[in-house]
C-alpha positions in Angstrom: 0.0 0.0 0.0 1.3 3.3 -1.1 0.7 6.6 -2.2 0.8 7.3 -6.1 0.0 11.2 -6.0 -1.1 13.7 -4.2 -3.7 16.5 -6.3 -5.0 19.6 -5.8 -8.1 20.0 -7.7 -9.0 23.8 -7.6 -12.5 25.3 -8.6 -14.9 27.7 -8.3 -18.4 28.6 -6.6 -20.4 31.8 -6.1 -19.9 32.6 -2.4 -21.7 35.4 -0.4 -18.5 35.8 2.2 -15.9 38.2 2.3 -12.7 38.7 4.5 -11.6 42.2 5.5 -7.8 42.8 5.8 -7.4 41.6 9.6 -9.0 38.0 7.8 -12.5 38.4 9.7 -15.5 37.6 7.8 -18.3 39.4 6.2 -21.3 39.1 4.1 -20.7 40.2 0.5 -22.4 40.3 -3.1 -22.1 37.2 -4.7 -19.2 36.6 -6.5 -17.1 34.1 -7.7 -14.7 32.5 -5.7 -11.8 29.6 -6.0 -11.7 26.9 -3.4 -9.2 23.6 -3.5 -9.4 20.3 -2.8 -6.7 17.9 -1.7 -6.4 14.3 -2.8 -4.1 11.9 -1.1 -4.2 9.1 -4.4 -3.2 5.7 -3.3 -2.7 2.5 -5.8 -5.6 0.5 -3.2 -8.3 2.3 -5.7 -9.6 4.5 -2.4 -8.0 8.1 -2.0 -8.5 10.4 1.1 -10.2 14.0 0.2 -9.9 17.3 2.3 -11.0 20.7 1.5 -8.4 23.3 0.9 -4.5 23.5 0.7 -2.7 25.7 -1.3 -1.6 23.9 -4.9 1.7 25.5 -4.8 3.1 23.6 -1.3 1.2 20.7 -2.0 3.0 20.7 -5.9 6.2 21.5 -3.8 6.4 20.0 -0.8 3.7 17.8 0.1 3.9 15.5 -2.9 7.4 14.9 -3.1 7.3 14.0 0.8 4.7 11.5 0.0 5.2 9.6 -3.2 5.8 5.8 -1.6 4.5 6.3 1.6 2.0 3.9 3.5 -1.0 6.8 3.7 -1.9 4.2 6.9 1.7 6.1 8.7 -0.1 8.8 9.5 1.5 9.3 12.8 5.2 8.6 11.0 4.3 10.6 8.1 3.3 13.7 10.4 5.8 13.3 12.5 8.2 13.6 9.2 6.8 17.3 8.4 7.0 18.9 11.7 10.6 17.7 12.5 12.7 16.7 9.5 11.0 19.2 7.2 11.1 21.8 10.0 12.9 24.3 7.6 9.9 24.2 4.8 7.2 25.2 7.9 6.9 28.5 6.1 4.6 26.9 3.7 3.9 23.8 6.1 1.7 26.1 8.4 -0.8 24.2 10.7 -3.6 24.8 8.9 -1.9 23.1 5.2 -0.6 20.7 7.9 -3.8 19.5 8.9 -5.3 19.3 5.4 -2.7 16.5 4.7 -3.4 14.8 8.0 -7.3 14.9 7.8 -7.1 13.3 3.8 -5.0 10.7 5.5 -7.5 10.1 8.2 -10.2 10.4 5.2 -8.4 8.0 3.5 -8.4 5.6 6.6 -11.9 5.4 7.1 -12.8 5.0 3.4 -10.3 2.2 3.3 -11.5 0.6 6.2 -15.3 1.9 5.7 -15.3 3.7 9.3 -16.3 7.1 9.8 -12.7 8.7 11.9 -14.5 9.0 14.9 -14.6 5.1 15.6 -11.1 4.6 14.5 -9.7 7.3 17.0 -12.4 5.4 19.5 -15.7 6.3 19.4 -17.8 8.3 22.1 -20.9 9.9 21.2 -22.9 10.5 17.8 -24.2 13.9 18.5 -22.9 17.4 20.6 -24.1 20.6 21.9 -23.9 23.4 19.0 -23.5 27.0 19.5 -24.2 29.3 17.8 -21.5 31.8 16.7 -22.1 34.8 15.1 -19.9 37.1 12.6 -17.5 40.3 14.3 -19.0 43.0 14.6 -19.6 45.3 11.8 -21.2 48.3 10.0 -23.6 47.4 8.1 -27.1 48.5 8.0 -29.4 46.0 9.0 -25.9 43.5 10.0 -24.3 43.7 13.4 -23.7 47.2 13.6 -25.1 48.1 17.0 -25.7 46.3 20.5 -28.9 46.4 19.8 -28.8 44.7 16.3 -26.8 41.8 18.2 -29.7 41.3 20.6 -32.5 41.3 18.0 -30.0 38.6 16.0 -29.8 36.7 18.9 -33.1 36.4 19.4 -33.3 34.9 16.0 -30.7 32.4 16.9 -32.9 31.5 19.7 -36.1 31.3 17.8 -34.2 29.0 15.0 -33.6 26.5 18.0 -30.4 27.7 19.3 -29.6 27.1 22.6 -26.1 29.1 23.3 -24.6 31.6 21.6 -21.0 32.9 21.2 -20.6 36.8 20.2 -17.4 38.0 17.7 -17.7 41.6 18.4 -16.0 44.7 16.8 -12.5 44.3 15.6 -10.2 46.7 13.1 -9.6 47.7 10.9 -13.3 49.0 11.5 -11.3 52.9 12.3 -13.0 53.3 15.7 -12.6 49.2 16.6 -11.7 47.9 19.5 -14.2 49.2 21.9 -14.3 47.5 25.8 -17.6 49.2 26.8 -19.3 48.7 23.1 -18.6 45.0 23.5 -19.8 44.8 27.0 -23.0 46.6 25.7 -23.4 44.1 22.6 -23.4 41.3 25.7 -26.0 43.3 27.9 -28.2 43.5 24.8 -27.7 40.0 23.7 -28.5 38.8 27.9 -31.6 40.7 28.0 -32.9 39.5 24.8 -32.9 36.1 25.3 -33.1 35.8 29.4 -30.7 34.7 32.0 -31.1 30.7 31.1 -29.2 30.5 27.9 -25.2 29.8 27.9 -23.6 33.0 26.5 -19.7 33.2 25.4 -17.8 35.9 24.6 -14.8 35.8 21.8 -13.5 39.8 21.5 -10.6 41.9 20.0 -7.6 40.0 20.4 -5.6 42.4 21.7 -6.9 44.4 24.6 -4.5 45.4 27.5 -4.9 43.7 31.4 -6.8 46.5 32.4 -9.2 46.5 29.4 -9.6 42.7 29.7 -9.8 42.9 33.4 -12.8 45.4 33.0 -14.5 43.0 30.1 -14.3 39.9 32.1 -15.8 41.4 35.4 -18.7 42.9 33.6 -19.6 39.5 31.9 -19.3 37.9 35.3 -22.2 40.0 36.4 -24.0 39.3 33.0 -23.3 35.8 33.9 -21.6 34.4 30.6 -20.3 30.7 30.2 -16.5 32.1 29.2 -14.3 34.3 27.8 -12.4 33.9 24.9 -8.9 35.3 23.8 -9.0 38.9 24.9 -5.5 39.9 24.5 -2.5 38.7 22.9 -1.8 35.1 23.5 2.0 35.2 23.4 1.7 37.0 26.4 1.1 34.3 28.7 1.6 36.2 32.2 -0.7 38.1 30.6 -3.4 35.1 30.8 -1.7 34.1 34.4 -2.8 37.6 35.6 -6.3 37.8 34.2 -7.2 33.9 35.2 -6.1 34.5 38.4 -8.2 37.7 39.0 -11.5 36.3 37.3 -14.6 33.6 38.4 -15.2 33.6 34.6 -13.8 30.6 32.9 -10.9 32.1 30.7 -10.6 30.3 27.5 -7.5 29.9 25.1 -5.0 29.6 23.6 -7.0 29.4 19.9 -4.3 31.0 17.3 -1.3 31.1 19.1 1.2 28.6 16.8 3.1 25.6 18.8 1.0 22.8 18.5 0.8 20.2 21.6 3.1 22.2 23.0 2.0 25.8 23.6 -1.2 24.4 25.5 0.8 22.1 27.7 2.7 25.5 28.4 -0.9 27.2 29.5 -2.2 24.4 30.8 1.1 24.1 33.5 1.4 27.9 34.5 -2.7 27.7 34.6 -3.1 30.4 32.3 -6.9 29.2 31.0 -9.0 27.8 33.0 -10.5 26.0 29.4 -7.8 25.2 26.9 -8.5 25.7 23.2 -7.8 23.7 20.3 -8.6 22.8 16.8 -7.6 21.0 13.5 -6.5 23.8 12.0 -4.9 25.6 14.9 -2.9 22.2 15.5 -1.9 21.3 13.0 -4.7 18.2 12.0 -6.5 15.2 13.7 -3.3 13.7 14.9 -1.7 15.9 16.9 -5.3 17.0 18.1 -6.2 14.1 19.8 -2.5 14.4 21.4 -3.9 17.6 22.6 -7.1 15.7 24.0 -5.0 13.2 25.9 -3.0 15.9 27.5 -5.9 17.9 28.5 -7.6 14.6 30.1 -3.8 13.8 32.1 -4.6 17.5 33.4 -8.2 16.8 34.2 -8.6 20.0 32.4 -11.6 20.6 30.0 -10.7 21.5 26.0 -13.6 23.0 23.7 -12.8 23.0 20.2 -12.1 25.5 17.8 -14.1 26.0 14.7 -16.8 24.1 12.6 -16.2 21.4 10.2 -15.6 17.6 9.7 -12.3 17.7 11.0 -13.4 18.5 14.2 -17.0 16.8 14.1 -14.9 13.3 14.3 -12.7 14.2 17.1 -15.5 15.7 19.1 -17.1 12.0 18.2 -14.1 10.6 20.2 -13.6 12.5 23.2 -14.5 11.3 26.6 -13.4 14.1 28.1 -15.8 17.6 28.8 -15.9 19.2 25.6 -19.4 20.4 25.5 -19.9 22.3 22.1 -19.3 22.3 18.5 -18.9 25.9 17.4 -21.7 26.4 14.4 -21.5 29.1 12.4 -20.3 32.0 11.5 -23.8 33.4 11.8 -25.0 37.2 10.6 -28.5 38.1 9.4 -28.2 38.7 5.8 -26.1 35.5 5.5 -26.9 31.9 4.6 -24.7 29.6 6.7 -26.7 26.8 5.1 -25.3 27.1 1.6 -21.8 27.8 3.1 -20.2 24.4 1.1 -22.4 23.6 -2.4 -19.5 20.9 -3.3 -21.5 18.6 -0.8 -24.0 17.2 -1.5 -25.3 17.6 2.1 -23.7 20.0 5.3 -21.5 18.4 7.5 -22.9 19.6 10.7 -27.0 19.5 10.9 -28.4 20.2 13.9 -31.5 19.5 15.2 -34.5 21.0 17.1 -32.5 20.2 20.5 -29.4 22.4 19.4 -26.9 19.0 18.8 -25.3 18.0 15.5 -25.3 14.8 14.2 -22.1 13.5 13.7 -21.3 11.8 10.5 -21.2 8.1 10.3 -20.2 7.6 6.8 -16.7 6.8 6.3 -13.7 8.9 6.9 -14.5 12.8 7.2 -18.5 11.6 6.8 -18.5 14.0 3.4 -21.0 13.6 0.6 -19.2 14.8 -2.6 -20.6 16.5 -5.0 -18.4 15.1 -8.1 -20.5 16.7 -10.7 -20.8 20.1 -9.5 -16.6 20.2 -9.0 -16.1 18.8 -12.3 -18.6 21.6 -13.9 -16.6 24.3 -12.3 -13.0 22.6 -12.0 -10.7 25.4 -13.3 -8.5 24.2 -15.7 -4.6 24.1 -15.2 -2.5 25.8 -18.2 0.3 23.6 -17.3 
């Protein structure tokens, strides 16, 4: 068993989602955009398929590294990138990282005809979703006010949500960050759908101690579940200070780079009270399972980071707390529903209750819509 090629099939779709310079997103006009899909090839007649990767590492790195090796290695083969092709992690970042790892793992469960949750062990077939809404923004009739966040979450609510998590106001909006907008936007959102309903908070990412220290006490009276990444996560004494000086659960690190290994550095100097973690932030479904394990040796809980298959699986796997899977990003004048039209059906449909069904199908669980990526497959001049 080996593998043959690795491909990056790239095509287009009419999205409704922009990014603004700091990489937050918005709703847009339509338009058309490019998105890529990896394919581990084997010579077993069953590849492994993950959604996105850039063409040019994959062409340059990735395929090179590959060609011969078992796909079933996955540990070895990861193992390979991080340390013995530790001077290419320029293009290697986690997030192309973990599109290798997770075509592997797809690959492994279409082999075997599992979905990846049972291979890594499996522990429940549904989770808790929140809902998570877009930053903050200026838009009429969007999520330009406090107010406008409280009549949106009261649409959440009526669409069956049961928890909500608010991205506030971020730059490069000109007047962005502001501490007592934010705490208004939670007021609003608190007295719109009552005191019962589990409310998070995921701000700028930079605010100073005192900024953060205000922010955290003034969701403490609002009584929200946690709060999320309000300054700069290389500054851990920074998250030592704040943790220490708040009943709110402190949640993090999300973004900060290092793997395994940054969160066993929080997780010893008790620097979040709830450590964070996702596929893309660590680099794939390997080394985020390592990051499960060390949370459990802690007795510490981790709630993941992001939407998507990737993480559905492991979340299918962990028997340790780990209460939601993040839905969204939400915003009133945009469709979360018609997010992905290359499946055939969304990877994350939740229910009535609030709690998506995680796929059973094989591997990442995706339905592939082959025709509708070979109708819009854009064409390589090579």
């Amino acid at each position: 068993m080996k593998i043959v090629d690795v491909e990056t099939i790239v095509f287009k779709y009419r999205s409704r989602r922009q990014h603004d310079l700091a990489g937050h997103s918005h709703p847009a006009p339509g338009h058309d955009a490019l998105q890529t899909l990896t394919v581990v090839v084997t010579d077993e007649g069953v590849n492994g398929y993950c959604f996105g990767g850039s063409k040019e590492i994959n062409d340059r790195i990735v395929k090179p590294a590959l060609l011969g090796k078992n796909p079933l290695d996955r540990e070895k083969i990861w193992q390979m990138f991080y340390r013995r092709l530790q001077a290419s992690r320029g293009g290697l970042n986690d997030r192309q990282l973990a599109i290798v790892d997770m075509a592997m793992w797809d690959f492994a469960g279409r082999y075997l005809n599992q979905p990846i949750c049972k291979l890594l062990g499996g522990y429940r077939e549904k989770v808790w979703a929140y809902a998570s809404t877009m930053c903050g923004d200026e838009m009429e009739e969007g999520l330009n006010t406090p107010e406008a966040y409280g009549r949106f979450a009261e649409q959440l609510i009526k669409q069956g949500y049961t928890a909500i998590k608010l991205h506030t106001w971020m730059p490069p909006i000109e007047w962005a960050p502001d501490p007592k907008r934010d705490v208004a936007a939670c007021r609003a959102v608190r007295e719109a759908v009552g005191d019962d309903v589990p409310l998070m908070l995921d701000c700028y990412h930079g605010y100073n101690r005192e900024q953060a220290l205000y922010i955290g006490r003034e969701l403490e009276k609002l009584n929200f579940y946690w709060f999320e990444e309000p300054m700069d996560e290389h500054n851990i004494a920074s998250y030592v200070w704040l943790a220490d000086k708040l009943d709110i659960p402190v949640v993090g690190p999300e973004t900060a780079e290092g793997k395994i290994w940054t969160r066993a550095e929080w997780i010893v100097r008790e620097a979040a009270d709830i450590i964070r973690g996702g596929v893309g932030d660590n680099g794939g479904i390997t080394p985020l399972m390592k990051t499960v394990h060390l949370c459990e040796a802690f007795g510490v809980r981790l709630e993941i980071h992001g939407g998507g298959a990737g993480n559905l699986q492991v979340l299918g796997a962990m028997g340790i707390p780990g209460e939601f899977y993040e839905r969204g990003l939400f915003h009133p004048n945009y469709d979360y529903e018609s997010v992905t039209p290359w499946l055939k059906e969304v990877i994350d449909p939740v229910d009535r209750q609030s709690h998506v069904h995680i796929s059973q199908k094989p591997g990442l669980g995706m339905e592939i819509d082959w025709d509708f990526i070979e109708e819009n497959t854009v064409k390589s001049n090579k």
